[in-house]
LUMNU-421738 format. One record per residue: z, x, y of N, C-alpha, C in turn. Coordinates in steps of 0.001 Angstrom, whole numbers, padded with zeros to 6 digits, always signed. Example, Ala and Ser with C-alpha at 12.3 -4.5 7.8 and 13.67 -1.06 7.14 Angstrom:
% residues 2
+007800+013190-005690+007800+012300-004500+007800+013200-003300/+007080+012850-002250+007140+013670-001060+007870+012900+000030/
This chain:
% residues 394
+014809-012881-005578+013630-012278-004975+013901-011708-003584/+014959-012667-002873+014969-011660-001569+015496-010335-001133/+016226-009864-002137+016825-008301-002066+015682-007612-002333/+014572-008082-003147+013185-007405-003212+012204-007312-001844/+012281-007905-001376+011363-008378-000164+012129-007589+000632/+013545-007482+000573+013836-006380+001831+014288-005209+001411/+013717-004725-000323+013448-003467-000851+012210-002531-000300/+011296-003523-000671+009618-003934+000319+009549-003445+001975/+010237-003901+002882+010918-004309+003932+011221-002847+004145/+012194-002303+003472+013013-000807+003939+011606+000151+003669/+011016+000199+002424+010279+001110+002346+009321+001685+003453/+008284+000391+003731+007598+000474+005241+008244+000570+006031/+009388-000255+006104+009976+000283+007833+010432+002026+007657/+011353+002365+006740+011398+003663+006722+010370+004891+006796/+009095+003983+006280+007624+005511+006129+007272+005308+007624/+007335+003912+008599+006644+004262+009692+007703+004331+010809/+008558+003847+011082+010216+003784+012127+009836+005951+012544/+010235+006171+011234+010493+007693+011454+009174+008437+011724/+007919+008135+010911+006801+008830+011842+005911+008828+012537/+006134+007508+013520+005629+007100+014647+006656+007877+015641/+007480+007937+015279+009007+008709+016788+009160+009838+016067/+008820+010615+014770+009146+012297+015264+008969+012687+016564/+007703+012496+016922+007164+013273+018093+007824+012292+019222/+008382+011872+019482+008696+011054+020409+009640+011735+021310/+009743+011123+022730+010568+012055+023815+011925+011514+023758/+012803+012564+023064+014156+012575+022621+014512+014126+022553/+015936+014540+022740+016709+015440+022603+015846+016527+021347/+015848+015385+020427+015782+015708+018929+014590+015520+018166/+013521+015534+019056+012032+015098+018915+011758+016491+018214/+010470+016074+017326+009383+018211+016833+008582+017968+017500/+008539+019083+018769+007352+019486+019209+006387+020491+019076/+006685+020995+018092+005398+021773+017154+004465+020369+016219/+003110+021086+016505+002222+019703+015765+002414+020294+014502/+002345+021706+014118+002568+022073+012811+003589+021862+011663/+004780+021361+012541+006214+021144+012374+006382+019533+011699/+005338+019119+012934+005299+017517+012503+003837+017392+011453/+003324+017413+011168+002511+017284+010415+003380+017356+009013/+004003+018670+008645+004677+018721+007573+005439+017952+007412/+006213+017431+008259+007065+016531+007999+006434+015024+007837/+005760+015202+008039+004843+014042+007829+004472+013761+006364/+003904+015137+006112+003267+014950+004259+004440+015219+003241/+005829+015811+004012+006718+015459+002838+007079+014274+002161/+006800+012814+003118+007280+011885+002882+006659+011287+001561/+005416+011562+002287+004090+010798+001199+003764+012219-000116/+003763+013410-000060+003629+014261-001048+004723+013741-001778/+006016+013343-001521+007066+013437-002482+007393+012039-003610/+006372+011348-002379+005875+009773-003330+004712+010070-004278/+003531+010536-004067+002505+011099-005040+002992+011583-006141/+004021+012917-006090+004540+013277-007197+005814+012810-007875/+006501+011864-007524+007815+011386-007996+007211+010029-008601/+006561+009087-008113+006398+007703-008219+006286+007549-009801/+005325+008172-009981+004659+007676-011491+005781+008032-013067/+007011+008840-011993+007880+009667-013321+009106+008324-012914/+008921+007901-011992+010172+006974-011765+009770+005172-012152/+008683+005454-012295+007874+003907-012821+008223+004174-014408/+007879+005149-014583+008186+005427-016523+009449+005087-016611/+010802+005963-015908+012348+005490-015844+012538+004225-015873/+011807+003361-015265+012146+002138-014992+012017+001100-016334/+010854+001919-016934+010619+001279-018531+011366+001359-019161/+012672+002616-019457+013200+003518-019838+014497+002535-020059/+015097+002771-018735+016396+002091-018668+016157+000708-017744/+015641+000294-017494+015745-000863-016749+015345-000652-015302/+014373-001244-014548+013911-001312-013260+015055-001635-012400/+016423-002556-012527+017044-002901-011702+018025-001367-011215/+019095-001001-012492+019378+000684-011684+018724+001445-010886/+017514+001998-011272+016274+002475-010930+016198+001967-009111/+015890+000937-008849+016083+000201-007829+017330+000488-007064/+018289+000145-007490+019672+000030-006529+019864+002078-006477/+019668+002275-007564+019635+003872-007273+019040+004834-006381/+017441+004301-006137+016882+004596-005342+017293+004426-003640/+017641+003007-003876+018081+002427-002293+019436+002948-001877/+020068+003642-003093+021819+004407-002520+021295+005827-002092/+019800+006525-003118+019461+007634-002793+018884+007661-001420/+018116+006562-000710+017403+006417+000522+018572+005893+001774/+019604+005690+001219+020803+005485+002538+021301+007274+002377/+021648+007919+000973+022307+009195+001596+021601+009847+002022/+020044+009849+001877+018881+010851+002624+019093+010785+004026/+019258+009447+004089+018958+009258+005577+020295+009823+006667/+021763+009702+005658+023056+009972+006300+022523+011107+006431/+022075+012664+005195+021951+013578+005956+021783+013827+007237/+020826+013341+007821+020282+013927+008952+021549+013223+010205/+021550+011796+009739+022138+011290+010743+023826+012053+010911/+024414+012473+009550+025843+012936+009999+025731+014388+010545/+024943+015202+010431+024420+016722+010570+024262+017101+011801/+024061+017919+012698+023445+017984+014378+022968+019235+014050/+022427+019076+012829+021221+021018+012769+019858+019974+012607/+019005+020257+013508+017626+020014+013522+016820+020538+011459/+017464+021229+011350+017028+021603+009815+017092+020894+008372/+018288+019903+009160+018465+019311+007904+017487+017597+008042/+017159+017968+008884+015853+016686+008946+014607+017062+008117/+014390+018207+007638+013699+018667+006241+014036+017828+005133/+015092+018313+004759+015770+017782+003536+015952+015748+003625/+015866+015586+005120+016411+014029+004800+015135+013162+004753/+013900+013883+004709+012765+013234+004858+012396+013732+003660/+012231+014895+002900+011927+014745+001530+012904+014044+000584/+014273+013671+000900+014729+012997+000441+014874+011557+000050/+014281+010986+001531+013884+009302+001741+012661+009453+001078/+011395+010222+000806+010180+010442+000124+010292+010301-001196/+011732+010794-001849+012167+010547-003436+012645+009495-003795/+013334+008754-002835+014153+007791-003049+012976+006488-003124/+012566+006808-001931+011321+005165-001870+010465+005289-002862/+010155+006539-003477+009521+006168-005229+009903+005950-006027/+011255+006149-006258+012220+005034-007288+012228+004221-006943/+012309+002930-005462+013073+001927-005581+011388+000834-005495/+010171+001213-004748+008989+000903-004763+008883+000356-005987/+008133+001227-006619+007543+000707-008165+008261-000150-008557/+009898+000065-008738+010963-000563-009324+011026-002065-008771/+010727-002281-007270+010869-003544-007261+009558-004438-007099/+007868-003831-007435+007210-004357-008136+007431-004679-009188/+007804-003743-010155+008000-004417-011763+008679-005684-011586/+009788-005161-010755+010788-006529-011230+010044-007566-010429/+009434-007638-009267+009040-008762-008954+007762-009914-009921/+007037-008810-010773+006346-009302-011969+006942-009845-013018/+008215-009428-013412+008819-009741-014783+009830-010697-014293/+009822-011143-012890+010901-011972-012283+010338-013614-012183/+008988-013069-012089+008234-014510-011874+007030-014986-013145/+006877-016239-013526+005783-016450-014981+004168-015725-013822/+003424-015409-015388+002282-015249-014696+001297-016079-013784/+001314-017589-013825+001011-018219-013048+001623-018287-011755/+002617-017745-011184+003082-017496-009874+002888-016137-009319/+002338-015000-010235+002515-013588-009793+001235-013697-008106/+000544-014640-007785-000021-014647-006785+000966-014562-005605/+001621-015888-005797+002633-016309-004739+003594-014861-004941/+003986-014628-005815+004988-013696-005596+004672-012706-004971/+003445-011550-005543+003245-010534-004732+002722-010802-003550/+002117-012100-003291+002044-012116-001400+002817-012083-000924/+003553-012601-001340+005465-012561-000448+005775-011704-000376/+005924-010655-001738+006411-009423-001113+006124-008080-000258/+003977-008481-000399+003478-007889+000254+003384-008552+001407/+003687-009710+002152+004363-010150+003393+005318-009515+003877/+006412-009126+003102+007341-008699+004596+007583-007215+004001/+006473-006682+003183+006711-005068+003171+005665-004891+004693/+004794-005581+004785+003818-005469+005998+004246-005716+007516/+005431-006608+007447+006406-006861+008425+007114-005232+008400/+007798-004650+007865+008224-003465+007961+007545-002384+008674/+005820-002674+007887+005015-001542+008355+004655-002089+010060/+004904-003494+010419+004841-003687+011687+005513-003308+012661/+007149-003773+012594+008165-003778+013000+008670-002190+013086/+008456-001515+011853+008657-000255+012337+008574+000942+013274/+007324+000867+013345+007216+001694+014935+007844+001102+015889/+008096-000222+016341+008389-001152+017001+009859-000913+017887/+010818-001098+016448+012146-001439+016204+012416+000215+016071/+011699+001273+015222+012079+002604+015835+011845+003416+017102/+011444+002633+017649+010627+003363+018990+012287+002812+019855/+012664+001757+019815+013545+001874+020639+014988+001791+020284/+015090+002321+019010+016556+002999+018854+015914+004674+019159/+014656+005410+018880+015029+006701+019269+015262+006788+020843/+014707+005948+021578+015049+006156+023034+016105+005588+023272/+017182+004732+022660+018190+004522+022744+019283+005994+022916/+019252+006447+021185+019624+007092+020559+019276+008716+020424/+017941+008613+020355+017415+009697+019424+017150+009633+018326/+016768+010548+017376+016389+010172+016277+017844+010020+015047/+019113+010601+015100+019920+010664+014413+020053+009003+014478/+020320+007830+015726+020605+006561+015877+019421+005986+014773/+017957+006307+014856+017122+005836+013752+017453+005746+012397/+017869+007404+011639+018614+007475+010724+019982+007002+010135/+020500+006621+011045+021981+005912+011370+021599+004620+010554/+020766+003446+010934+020320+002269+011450+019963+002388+009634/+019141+002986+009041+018293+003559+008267+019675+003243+007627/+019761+004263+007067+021141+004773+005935+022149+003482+005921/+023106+002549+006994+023422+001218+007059+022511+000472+006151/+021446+000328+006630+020283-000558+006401+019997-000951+004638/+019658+000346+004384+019471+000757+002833+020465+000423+001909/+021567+000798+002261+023214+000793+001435+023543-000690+001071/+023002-001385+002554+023324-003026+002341+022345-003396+001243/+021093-003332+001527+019806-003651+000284+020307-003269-000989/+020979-002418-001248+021034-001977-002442+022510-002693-002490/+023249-002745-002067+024141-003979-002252+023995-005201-003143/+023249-006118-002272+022718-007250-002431+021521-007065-003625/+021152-006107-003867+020370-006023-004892+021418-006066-006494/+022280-005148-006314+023374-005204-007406+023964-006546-007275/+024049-007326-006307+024909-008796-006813+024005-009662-006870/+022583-009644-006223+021483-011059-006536+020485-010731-007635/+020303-009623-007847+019099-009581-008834+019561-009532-010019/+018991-010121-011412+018885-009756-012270+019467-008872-013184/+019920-008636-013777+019786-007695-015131+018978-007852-016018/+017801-006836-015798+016840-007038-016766+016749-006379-018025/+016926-006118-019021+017123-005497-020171+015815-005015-020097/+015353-003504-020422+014378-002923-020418+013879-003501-022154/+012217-003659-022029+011848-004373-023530+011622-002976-024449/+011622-004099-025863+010999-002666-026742+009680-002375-026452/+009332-001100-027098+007833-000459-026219+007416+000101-027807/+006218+000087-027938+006272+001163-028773+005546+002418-028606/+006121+003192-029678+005545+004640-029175+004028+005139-028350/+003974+005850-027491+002916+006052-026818+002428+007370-026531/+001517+007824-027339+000893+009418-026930+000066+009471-025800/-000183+011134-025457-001373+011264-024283-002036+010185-024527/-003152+010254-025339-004177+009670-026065-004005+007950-025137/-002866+007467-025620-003060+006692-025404-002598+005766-023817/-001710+006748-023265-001849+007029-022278-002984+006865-021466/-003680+007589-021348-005348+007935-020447-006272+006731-021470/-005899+006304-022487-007183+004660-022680-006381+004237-022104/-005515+003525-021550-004569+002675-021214-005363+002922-019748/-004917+004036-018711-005236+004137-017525-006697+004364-017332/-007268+004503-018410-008741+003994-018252-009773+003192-018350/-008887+002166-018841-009432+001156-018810-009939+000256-017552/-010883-000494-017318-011169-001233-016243-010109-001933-015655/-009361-002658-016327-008642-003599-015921-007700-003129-014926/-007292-001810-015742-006381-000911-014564-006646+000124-013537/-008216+000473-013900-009134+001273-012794-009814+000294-011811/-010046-000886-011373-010783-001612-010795-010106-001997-009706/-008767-002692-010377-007602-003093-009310-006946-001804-008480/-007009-000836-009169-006139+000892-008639-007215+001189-007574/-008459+001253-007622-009843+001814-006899-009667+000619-005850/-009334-000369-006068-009416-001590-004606-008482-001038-004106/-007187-000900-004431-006130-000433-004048-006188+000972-002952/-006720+001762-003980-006888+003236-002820-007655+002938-001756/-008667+002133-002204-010092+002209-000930-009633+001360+000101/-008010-000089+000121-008005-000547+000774-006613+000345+002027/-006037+000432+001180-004913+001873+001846-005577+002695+002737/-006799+003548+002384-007337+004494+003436-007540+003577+004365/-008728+002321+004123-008904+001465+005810-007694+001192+006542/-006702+000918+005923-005369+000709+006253-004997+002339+007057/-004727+003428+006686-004937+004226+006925-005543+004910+008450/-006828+004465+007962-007606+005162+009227-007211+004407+010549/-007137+002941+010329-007107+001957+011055-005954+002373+011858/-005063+002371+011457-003601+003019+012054-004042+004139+012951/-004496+005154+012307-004516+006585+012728-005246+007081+013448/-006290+005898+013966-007921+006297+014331-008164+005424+015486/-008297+004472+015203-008197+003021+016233-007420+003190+017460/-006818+004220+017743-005714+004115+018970-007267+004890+019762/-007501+006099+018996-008246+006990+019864-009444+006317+020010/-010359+005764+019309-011289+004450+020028-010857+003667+020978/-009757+003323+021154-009504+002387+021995-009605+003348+023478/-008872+004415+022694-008547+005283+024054-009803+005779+024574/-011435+005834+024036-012357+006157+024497-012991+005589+024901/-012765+004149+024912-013369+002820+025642-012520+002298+026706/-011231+003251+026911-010802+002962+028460-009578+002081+028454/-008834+001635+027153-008193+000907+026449-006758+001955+027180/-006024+001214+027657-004553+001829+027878-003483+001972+026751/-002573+002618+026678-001546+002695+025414-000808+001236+024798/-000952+000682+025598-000517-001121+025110-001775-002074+024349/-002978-001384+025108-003917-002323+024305-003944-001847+022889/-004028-000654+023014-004475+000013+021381-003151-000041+020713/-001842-000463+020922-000709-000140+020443-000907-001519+019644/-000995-002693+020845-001138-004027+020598-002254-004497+018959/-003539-003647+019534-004590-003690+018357-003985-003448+016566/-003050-002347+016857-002619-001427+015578-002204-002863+015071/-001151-003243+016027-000387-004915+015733-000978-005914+015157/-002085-006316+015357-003124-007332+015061-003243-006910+013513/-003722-005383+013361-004205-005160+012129-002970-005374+011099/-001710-004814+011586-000833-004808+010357-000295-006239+010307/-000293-007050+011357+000077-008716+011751-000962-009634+010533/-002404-009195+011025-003386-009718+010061-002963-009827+008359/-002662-008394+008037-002757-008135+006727-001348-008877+006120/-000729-008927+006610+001078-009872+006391+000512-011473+006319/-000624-012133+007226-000365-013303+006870-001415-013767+006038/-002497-012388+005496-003077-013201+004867-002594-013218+003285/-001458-012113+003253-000761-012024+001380-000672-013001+001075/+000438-013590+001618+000890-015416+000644-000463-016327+000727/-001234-016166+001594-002074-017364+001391-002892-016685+000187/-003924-015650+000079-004262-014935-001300-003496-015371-002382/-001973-015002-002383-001134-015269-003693-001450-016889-004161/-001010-017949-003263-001327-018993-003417-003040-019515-003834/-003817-018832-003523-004952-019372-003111-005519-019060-005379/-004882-017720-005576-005103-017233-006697-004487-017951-007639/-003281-018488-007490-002982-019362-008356-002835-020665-008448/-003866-021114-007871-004539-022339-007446-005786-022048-008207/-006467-020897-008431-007978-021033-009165-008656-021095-007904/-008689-020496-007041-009565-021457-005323-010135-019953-005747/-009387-018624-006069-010371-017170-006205-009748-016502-007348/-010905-015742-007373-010670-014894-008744-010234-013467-008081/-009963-012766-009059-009825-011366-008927-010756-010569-008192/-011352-011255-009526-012706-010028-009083-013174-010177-007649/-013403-011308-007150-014308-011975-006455-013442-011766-005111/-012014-011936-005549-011618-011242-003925-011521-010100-004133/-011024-009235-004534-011397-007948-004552-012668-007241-003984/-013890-007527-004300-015300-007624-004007-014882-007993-002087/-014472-009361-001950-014339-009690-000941-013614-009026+000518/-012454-008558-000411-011595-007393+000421-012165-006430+000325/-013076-005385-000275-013959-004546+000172-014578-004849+001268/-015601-005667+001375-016456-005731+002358-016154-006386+003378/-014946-007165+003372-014460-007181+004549-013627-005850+005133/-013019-004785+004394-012309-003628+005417-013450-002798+005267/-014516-002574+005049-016148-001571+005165-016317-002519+006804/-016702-003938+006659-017102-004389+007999-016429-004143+009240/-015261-004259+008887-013671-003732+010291-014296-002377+010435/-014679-001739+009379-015064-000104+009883-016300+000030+010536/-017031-001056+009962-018572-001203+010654-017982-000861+012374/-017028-002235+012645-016808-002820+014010-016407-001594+014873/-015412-000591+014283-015019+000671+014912-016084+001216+015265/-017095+001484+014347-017644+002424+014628-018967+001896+016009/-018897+000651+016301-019302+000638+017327-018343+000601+018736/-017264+000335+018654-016254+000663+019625-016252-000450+020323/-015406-000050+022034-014916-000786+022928-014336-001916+022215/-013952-002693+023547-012373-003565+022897-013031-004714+022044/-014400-005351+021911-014145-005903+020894-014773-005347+019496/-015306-004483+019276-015249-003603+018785-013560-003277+017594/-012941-002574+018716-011654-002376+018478-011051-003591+017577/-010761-004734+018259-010182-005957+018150-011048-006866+016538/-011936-006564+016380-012577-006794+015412-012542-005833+014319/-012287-004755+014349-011723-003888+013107-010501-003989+012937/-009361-004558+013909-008150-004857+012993-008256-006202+012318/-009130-007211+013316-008335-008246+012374-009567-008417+010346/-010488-007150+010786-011241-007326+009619-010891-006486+008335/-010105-005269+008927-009087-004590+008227-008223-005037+007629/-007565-005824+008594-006415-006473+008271-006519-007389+007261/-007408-007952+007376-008097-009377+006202-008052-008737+005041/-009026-007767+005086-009838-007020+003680-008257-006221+002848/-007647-005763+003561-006619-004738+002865-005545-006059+002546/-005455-007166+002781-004123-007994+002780-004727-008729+001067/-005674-008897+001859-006551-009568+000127-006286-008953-000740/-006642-007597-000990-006712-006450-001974-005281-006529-002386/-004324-006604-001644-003178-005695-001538-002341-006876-003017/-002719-008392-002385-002048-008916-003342-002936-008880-004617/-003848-009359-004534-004715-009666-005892-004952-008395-006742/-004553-006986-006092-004393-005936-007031-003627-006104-007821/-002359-006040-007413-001051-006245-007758-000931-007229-008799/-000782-008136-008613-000969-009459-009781-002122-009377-010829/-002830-008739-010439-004487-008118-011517-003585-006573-012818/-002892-006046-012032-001853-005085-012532-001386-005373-013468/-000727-006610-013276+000777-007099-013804+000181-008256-014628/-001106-008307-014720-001565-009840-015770-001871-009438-017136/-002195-007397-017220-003067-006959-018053-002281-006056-018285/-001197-006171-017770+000209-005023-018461+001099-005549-019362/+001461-004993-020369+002476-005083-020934+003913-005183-020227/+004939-006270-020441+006315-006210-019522+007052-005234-019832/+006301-004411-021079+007226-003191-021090+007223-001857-020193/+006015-002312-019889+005045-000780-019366+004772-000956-017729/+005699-002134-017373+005259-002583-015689+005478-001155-014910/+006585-000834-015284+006897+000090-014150+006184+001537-014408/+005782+002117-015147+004839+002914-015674+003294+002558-014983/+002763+001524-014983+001715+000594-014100+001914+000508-012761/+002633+000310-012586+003176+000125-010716+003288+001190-010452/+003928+002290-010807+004134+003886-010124+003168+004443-010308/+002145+004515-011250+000782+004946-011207-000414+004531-010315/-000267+002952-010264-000954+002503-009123-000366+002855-007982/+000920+002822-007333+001224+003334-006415+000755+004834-005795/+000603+005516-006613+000246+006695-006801-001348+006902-006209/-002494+005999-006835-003504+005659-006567-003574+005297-004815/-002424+004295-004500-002333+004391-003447-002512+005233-002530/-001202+006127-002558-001243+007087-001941-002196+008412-001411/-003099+008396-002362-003994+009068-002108-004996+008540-002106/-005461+007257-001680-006000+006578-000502-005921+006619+000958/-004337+006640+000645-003633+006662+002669-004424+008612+002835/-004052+009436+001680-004120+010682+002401-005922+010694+002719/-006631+010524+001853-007676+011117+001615-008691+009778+002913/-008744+008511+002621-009315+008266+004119-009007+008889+005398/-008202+009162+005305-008044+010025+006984-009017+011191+006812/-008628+011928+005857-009291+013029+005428-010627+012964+005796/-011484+011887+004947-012710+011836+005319-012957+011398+006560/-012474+010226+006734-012966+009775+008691-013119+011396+009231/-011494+012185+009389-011388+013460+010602-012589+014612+009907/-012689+014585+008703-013709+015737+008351-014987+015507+008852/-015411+014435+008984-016871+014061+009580-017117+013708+010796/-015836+013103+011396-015997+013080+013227-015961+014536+013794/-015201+015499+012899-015053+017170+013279-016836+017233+013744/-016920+017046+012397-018512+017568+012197-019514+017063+013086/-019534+015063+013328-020634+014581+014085-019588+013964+014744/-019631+012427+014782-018234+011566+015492-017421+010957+014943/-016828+010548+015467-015783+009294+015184-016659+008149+014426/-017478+007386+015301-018332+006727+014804-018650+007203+013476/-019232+007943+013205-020025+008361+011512-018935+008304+010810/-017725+009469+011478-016387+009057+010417-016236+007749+009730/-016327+006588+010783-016022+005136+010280-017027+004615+009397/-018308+005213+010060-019501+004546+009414-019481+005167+007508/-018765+006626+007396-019129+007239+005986-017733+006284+005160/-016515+006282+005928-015511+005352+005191-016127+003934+004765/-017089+003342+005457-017141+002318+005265-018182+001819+003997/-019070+003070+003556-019834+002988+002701-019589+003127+001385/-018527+004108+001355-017522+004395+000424-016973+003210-000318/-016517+002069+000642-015899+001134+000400-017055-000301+000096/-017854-000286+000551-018864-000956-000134-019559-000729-000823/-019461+000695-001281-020334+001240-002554-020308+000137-003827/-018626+000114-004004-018227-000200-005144-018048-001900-005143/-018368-002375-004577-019172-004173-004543-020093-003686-004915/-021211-003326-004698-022213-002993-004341-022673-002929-005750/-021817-001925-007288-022299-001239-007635-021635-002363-008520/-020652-003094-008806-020267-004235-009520-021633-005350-009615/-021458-005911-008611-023018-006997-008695-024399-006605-009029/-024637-005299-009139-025680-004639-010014-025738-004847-011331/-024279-004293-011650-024024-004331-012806-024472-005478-013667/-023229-006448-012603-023661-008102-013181-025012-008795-013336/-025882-008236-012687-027040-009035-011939-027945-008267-013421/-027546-006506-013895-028435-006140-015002-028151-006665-016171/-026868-007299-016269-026109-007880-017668-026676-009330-017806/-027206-009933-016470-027839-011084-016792-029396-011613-017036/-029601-010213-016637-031179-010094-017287-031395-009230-017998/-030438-008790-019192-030425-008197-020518-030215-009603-021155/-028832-010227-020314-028897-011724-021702-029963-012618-021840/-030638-012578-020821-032088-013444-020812-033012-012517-021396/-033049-011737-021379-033942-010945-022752-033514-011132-023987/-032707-010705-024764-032012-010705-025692-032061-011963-026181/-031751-013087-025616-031794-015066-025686-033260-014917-026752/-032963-015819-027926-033682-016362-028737-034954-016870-028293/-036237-016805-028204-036882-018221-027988-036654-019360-028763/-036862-020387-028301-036888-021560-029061-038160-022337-028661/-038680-022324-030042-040155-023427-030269-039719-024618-029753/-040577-025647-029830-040494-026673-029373-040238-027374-030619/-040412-026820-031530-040008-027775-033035-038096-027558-032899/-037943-026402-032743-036532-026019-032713-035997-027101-031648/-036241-026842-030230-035882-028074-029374-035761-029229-029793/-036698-029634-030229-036665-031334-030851-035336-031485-031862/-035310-031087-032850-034464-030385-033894-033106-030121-033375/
């Protein structure tokens, strides 16, 4: 399991190390916002469209190649840039790390599902969503001061080392998993498969908890910064939120396979706790601030595991990685599209409303579950027999 955890580990540190310090003051920094922006959505466009074809591969031939392949493809992405001194080929090494981390992602969900019985998939995916969240911490962190060391080629340097070893240790500790038999599968059945609840309920927690995750990152600095908050407090805050969401995985994993919560019920729970973190933004100042990470942080850490293991309980072991790259996928356009909405509506009115319309979004769908439940239980009390009192006795 631990070459997985620091499969986990590379991915986040690699999506945030590098785009927290593009813009950063170095030799080798983009100072076009237009420049950086793109480089920004290559990473994540190239995960949207690769993930879900490299989760199928993984069914195909086995998740473990898939994996170590990915992590040799995400060390030579990264050598590009770092052996090169043309500013151009930092194009190519960022859509390249964007291809690679969607092979080796999905790949080492599956395997972390088919690695552990289903009564542990709690514990497991908290763990690994523990120190993929350490990555997403540590990254800005630990890249912020190799680019001022270095520059950004020393980031990529660090990167490309980094990866080569993971995928190392992945070829001598993990597994050989023999990919299972499957049987044949059309469109058709395809789209019932991904339409089903089991795999739309957990995917929809998933996206809705990514955007709070999301905004929280992307948004929260500039609240802070409008309540008078200096670059350490709000840097510090971001910390809390991604700190939060790391320690509450393993306890979720554990807590789930203990019977202490259900799926559903945290799920439900991690909604309305990252809607409330958005509540807290949208009234601002520092506790304000300080109260949307650690409520963010709660709500998305919950989700993050009990999706995952909700995934992997109602999947076939043939079809994990086909499941994982699709949900991943779901992901991703969570991270894009909350931002989306927060900045489209603060354009329009504020910041505040931004948070306040994300947050409704995200409690819609509690909201619209316990309806459900609440009409299904007064259909069964209609429907219920009477019983005479002769019947009673009887």
């Amino acid at each position: 399991m631990w070459p997985l955890y620091a499969a986990g580990f590379t991915t986040a540190y690699g999506a945030h190390a590098v785009a927290a310090n593009l813009g950063a003051f170095s030799e080798d920094a983009v100072q076009s916002l237009m420049k950086l922006g793109l480089l920004l959505a290559l990473y994540d466009g190239a995960e949207v469209l690769l993930k879900p074809v490299f989760g199928n591969l993984a069914d195909r031939i086995g998740a473990r190649p898939v994996l170590i392949g990915g992590l040799v493809g995400f060390s030579l992405a990264s050598a590009t840039y770092a052996v090169s001194d043309r500013p151009g080929w930092l194009w190519a090494a960022r859509l390249g790390q964007g291809a690679a981390a969607s092979a080796f992602s999905p790949s080492a969900s599956a395997l972390v599902a088919r690695l552990n019985p289903t009564a542990k998939h709690g514990r497991a995916f908290g763990s690994y969503g523990f120190y993929k969240s350490i990555g997403y911490t540590l990254g800005p962190l630990l890249g912020g001061v190799l680019v001022w060391y270095g520059g950004l080629r020393l980031l990529f340097v660090v990167m490309a080392v980094g990866s080569l070893a993971v995928a190392t240790w992945s070829a001598i500790a993990v597994p050989a998993l023999p990919p299972l038999p499957r049987t044949r599968q059309t469109v058709v059945d395809l789209a019932r498969r991904l339409s089903d609840p089991g795999f739309v309920k957990p995917t929809a927690a998933l996206a809705g908890a990514t955007a709070a995750l999301s905004v929280g990152v992307g948004f929260l600095p500039v609240t802070g910064a409008a309540a008078g908050l200096g670059a350490v407090a709000t840097g510090a805050a971001v910390s809390v939120l991604a700190a939060t969401g790391a320690l509450v995985q393993p306890k979720a994993g554990r807590a789930l396979d203990e019977g202490r919560i259900t799926v559903s019920g945290g799920l439900v729970a991690g909604l309305l706790l990252a809607a409330g973190g958005l509540a807290c933004a949208a009234i601002g100042g520092l506790g304000g601030v300080l109260s949307a990470a650690v409520l963010i942080g709660a709500g998305t850490g919950l989700i993050t595991t009990l999706g995952f293991a909700a995934l992997a309980a109602v999947t076939s072991p043939a079809r994990l990685g086909q499941t994982m790259g699709t949900a991943e996928l779901g992901r991703e356009l969570g991270d894009a599209g909350g931002p989306l909405l927060v900045g489209a509506v603060a354009t329009g009115v504020t910041l505040g409303a931004g948070y306040a319309a994300l947050a409704i979004v995200l409690a819609a769908g509690p909201v619209v579950v316990l309806g459900m439940a609440m009409g299904r239980r007064r259909r069964d009390g209609r429907d219920a027999p009477v019983r005479t009192k002769e019947k009673r006795h009887a």
